[in-house]
MIBA-94348 format. One record per residue (C-alpha): residue number from 1; x, y, z. Coordinates in nm, 3 decimals, decimal comma. Each point is the difference from the previous one (the first is absolute). Last residue first. Layout:
BEGIN
<i: NUM; X: X; Y: Y; Z: Z>
...
END
This chain:
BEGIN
<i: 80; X: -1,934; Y: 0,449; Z: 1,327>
<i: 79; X: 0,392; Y: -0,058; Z: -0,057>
<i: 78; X: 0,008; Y: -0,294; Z: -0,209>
<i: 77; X: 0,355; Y: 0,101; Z: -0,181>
<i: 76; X: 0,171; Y: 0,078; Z: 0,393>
<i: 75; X: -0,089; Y: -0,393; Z: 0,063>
<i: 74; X: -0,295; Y: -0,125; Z: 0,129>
<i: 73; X: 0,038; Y: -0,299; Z: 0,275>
<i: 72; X: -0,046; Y: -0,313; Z: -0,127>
<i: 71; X: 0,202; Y: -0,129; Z: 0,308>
<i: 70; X: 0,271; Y: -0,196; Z: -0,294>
<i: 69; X: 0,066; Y: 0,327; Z: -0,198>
<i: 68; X: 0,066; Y: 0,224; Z: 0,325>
<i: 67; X: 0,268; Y: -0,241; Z: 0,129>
<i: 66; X: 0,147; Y: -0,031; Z: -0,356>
<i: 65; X: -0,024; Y: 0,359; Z: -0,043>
<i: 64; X: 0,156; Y: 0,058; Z: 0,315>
<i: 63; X: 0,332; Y: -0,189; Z: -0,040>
<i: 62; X: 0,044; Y: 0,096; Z: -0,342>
<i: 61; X: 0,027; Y: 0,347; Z: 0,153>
<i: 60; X: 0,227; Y: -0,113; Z: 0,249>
<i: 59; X: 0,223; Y: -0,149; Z: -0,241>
<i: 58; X: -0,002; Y: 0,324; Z: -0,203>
<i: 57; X: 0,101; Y: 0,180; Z: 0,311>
<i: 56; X: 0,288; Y: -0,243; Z: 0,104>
<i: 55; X: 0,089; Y: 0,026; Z: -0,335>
<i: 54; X: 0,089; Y: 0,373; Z: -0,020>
<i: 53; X: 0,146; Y: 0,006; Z: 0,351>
<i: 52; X: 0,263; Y: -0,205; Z: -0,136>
<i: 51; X: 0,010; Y: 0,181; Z: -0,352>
<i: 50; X: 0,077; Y: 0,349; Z: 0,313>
<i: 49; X: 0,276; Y: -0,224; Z: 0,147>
<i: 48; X: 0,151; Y: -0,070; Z: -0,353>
<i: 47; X: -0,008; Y: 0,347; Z: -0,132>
<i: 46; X: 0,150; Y: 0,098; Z: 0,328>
<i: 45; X: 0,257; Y: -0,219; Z: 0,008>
<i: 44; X: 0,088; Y: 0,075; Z: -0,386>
<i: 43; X: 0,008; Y: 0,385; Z: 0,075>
<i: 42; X: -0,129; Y: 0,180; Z: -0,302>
<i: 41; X: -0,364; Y: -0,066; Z: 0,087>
<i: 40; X: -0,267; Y: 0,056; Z: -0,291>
<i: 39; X: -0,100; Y: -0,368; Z: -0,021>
<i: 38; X: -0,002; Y: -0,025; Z: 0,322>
<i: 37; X: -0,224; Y: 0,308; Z: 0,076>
<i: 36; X: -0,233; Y: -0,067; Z: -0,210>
<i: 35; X: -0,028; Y: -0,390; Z: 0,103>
<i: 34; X: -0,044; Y: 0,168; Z: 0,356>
<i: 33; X: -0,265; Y: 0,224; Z: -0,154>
<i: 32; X: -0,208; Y: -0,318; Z: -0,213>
<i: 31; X: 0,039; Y: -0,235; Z: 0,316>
<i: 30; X: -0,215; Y: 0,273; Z: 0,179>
<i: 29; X: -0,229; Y: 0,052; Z: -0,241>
<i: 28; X: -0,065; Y: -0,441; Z: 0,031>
<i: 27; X: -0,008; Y: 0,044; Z: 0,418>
<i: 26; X: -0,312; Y: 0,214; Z: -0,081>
<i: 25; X: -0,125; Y: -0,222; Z: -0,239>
<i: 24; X: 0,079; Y: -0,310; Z: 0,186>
<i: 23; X: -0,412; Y: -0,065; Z: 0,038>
<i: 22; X: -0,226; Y: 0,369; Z: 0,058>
<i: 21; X: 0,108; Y: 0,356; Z: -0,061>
<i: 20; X: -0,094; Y: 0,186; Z: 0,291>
<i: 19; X: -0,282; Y: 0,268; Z: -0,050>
<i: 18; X: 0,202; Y: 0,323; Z: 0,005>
<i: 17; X: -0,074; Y: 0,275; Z: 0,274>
<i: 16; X: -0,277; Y: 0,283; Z: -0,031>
<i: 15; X: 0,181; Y: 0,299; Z: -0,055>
<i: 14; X: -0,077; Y: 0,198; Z: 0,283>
<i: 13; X: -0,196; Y: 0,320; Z: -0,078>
<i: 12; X: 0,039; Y: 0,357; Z: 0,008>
<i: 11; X: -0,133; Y: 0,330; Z: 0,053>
<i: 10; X: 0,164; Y: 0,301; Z: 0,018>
<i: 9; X: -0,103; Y: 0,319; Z: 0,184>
<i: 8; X: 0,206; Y: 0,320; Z: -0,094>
<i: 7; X: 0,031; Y: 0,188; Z: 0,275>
<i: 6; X: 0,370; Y: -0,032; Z: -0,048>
<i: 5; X: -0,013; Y: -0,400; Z: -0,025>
<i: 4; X: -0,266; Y: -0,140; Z: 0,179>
<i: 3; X: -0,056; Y: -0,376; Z: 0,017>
<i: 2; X: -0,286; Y: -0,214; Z: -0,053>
<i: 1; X: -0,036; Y: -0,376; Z: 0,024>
END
């Protein structure tokens, strides 16, 4: 793409977009920032809403792995 800025031209390119991470590793980051954020919470609720939310990511993570373990499908280590 190019764009002119005050006669100036300026070329740049898109980013090319992440590769997804494969199994319950994506759900796995996601447990690790609610767990964060519960652990860092000074409202009790909250803390205990955002653990919630924790372990319903790490249990969807386990989830996956165990699917993707018993298709012998690669995991994110065997990337080609």
């Amino acid at each position: 793409m190019t764009s002119t800025n005050n006669d100036t031209a300026v070329v740049t390119s898109a980013a090319p977009a992440p590769l997804p991470r494969s199994g319950g590793a994506w759900a796995r980051d996601l447990g690790d920032q609610y767990s964060k954020i519960a652990r860092t919470s000074t409202d009790p609720q909250q803390a205990e809403a955002n653990a919630a939310e924790a372990r319903t990511y790490y249990d969807i993570a386990d989830r996956l792995d165990r699917a993707i373990s018993d298709t012998g499908q690669p995991g994110e280590e065997h990337k080609p």
